[in-house]
N, C-alpha and C positions, 0 to 999 in steps of 0.2 A: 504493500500500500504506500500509497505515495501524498502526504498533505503541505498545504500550504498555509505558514503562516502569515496573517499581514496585519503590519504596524504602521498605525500615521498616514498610512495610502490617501491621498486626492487630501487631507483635512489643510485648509487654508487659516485654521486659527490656532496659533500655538499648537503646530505639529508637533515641537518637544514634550508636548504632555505624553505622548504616546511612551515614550523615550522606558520609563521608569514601569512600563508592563514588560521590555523586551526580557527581564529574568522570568517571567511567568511562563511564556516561551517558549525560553533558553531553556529551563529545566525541563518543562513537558516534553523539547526536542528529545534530550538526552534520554529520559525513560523509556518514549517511544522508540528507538532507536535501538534501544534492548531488543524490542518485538519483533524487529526486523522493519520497524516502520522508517520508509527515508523523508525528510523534512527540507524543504524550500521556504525561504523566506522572502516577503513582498514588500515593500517598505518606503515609507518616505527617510531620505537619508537623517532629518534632524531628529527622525525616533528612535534611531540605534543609542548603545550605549556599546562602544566600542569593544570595552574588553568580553562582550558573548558575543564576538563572533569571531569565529576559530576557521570557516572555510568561507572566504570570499568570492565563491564560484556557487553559493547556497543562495545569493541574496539577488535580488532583482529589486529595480527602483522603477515607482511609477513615470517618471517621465523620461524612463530608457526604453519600460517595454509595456505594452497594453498588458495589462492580467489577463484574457481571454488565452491572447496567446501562450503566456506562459503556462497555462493552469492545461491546453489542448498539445502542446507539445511535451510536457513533462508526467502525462495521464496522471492529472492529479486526481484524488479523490473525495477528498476532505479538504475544505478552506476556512482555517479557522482568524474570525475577525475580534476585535478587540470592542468591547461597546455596542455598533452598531446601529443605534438610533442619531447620529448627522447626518448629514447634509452628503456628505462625504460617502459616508459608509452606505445611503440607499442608490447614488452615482455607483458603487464597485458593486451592491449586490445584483445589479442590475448587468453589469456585463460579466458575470457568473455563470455559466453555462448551469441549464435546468437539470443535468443528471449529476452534478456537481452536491455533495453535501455540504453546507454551511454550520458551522457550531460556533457561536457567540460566547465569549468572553468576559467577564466583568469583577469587580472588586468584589469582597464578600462583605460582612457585615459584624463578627463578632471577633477581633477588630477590622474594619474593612482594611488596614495597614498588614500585606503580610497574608492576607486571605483570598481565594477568587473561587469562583463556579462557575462554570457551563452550560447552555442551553440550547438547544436544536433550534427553539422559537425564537428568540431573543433574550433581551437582559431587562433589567425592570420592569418595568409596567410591560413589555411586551414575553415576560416570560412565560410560560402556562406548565407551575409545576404540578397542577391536576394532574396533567400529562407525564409526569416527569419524573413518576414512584412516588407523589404521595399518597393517592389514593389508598395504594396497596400497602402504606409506612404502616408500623404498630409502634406504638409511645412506650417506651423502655421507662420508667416515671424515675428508678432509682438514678440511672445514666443521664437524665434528664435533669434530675433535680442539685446532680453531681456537677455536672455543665454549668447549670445556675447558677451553684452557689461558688462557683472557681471564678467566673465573669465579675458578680455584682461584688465579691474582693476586688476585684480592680477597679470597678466601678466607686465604689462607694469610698477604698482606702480601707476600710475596718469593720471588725466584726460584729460589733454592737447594735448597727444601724442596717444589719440587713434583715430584711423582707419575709419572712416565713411565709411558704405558700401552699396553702391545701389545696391539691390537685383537684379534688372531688367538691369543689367551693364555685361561686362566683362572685364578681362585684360589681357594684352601682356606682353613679356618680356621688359623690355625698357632697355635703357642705363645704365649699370653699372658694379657693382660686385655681382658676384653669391655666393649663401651661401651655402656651401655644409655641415651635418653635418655627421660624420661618426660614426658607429658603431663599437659594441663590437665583433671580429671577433670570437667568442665563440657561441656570443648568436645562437640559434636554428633560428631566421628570419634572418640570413646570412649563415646557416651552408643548409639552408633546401629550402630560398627561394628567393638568391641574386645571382644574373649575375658573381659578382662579392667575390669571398674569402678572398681576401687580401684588406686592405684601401686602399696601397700603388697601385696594380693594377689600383682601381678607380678615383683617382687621376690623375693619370698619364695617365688613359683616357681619365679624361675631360680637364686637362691641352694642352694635343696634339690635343684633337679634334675643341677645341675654343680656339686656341692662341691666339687672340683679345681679349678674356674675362679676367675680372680679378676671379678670387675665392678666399673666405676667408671660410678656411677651419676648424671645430673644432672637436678636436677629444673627443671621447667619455669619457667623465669623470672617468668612472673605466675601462676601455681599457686599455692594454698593447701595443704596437705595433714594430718588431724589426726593423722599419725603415720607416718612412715618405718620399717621394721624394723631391726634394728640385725645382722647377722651376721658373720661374723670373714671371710667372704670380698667381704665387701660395703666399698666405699670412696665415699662421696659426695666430688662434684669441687661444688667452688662455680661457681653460676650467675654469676657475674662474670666466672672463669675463659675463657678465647677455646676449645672445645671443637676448634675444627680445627687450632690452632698444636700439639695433642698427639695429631696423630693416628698418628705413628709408634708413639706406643704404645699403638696398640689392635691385639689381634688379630682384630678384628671386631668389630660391631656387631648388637646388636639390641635392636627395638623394637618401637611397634603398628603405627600408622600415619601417622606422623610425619610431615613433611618432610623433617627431618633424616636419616632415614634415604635420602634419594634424594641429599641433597648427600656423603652418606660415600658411596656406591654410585658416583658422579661420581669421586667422587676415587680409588676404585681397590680400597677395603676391601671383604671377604665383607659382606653384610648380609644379615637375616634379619627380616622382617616377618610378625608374627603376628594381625595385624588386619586388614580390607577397606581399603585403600585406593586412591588415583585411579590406582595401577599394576597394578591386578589383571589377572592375565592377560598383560602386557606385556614381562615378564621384566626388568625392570626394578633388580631383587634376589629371593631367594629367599623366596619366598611360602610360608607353613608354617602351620597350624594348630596350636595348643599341643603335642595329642596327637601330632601329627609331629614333631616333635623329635626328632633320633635321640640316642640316649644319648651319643655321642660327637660333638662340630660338628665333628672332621676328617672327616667321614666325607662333609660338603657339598661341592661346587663351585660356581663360579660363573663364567658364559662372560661375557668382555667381548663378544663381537660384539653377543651376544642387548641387553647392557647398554646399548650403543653406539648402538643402533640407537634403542629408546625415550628416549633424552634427545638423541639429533639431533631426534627427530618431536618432544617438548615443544619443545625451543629455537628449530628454525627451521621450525616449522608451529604448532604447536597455543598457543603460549604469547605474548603479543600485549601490545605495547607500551601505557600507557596513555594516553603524553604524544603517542600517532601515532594515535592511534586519530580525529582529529580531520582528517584525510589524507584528501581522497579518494583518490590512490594507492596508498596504506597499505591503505587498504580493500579495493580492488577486486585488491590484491595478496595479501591473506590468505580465510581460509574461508568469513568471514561472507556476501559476496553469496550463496554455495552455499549455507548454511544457512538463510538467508530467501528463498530463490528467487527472486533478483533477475538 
């Protein structure tokens, strides 16, 4: 078998971002290469990072060679892309030959630094892990609760202030202030799969719509934004602030499509997501469309088992080392062999 990786291809904005996936890769090359799998690489040159690349006859640059060609002259079989949702990246799938496989790439989540997974479909909001083993997952609760309690230590710093969580429980919104955290109005999970395009809109949503509520609202740590609203129920928390050493005082959380909202969801709070994200369908947190909003958020629940069950399948299936990805044991112990049919 013969696949293609590609990095940075056609992206006209900060192609170097690409640059810092080439070890994700670089390692998968190496494992697969065990299998007898051979590996080409596609690339815009500003996404390498020099020292993974060991055979300069591997690499191919978009503006040397069309991808069609390379992918029909080298029978490739697998083209594995990085993201997938630019601008860019629907330009290359589109001159992808249709008997060609595509498997998308993307950061993982618990720490997204250092983590990544795969998907046939896509990555965030376009992922469908219906499809993808969870249906068929069973919730390990001991391995699960083992996972938890390993994270919210890093999360929280100490053991005092963590969480106990009866699987077999649910919770409501109770009495308080709601923590809403906002996003990069750039990123592609707001440009591709949010209700909302401006913070200031969303805001100004939930301020009007729960006057009785308070929210502490933080904006996104590399976000720009030309203007926050200013309202008597609204409290901005500074981005320096550690947002999970205060999580006793939220009575819940909402947002679009965050991350953040799946690490408060972990730890035990109501959440409420009103944008497509990589948890749709998954129950993962309460999934809501603006207009579903009920007038009151006591009026939600939210089952730990349903929750329990979707962050055991991210942490001990779907969410994938990058510093092991280099294993052949690693490998042949996680989903990849199945998804290249090897």
């Amino acid at each position: 078998m013969n696949v293609l990786f590609v990095l940075g291809a056609f992206q006209k904005d900060r192609p170097q971002r690409w640059a810092n996936k080439h070890k994700v890769f670089f390692n998968l090359e190496e494992s697969l290469s065990k299998l007898g799998v051979h590996s080409l690489f596609y690339c815009n040159r500003l996404s390498l990072k020099k020292k993974f690349v060991r055979d300069s006859n591997q690499y191919f640059f978009d503006e040397d060679r069309d991808i069609r060609d390379v992918i029909l002259e080298n029978n490739i079989s697998v083209v594995f892309i990085w993201g997938g949702r630019t601008e860019a990246d629907f330009y290359l799938k589109n001159r992808i030959p249709k008997q060609v496989k595509v498997v998308y790439g993307e950061s993982g989540w618990f720490p997204q630094s250092g983590s990544c997974y795969f998907s046939p479909f896509g990555t965030n909001a376009s992922a469908n892990f219906l499809q993808e083993g969870f249906c068929d997952f069973i919730l390990d609760r001991r391995r699960f609760l083992k996972l938890r309690k390993k994270l919210l230590k890093s999360w929280l710093g100490y053991w005092s202030s963590k969480p106990e969580l009866d699987i077999d429980n649910s919770v409501t919104f109770s009495e308080g202030s709601i923590f809403v955290p906002l996003q990069d109005e750039q990123d592609t999970n707001i440009l591709l799969s949010s209700p909302f395009q401006k913070m200031s809109d969303f805001i100004s949503f939930l301020a009007l719509k729960y006057p009785k509520r308070q929210f502490i609202v933080r904006p996104h740590p590399r976000a720009s934004y030309d203007t926050l609203p200013r309202f008597n129920n609204v409290k901005y928390q500074k981005t320096e602030d550690d947002p999970y050493k205060s999580y006793k005082d939220y009575a819940g959380i909402i947002g679009i499509n965050s991350t953040m909202l799946m690490q408060f969801s972990l730890i035990g709070l109501p959440v409420i997501g009103i944008g497509e994200g990589v948890a749709k369908g998954c129950k993962g947190y309460i999934e809501l469309s603006k207009d579903e909003l009920p007038d009151e958020l006591d009026e939600l629940s939210f089952d730990y088992k349903d929750m329990a069950k979707f962050y055991d399948f991210l942490l001990s299936y779907k969410q994938l080392r990058v510093s092991k990805l280099s294993s052949l044991s690693y490998l042949k112990s996680s989903y990849i062999p199945e998804l290249l049919g090897l």
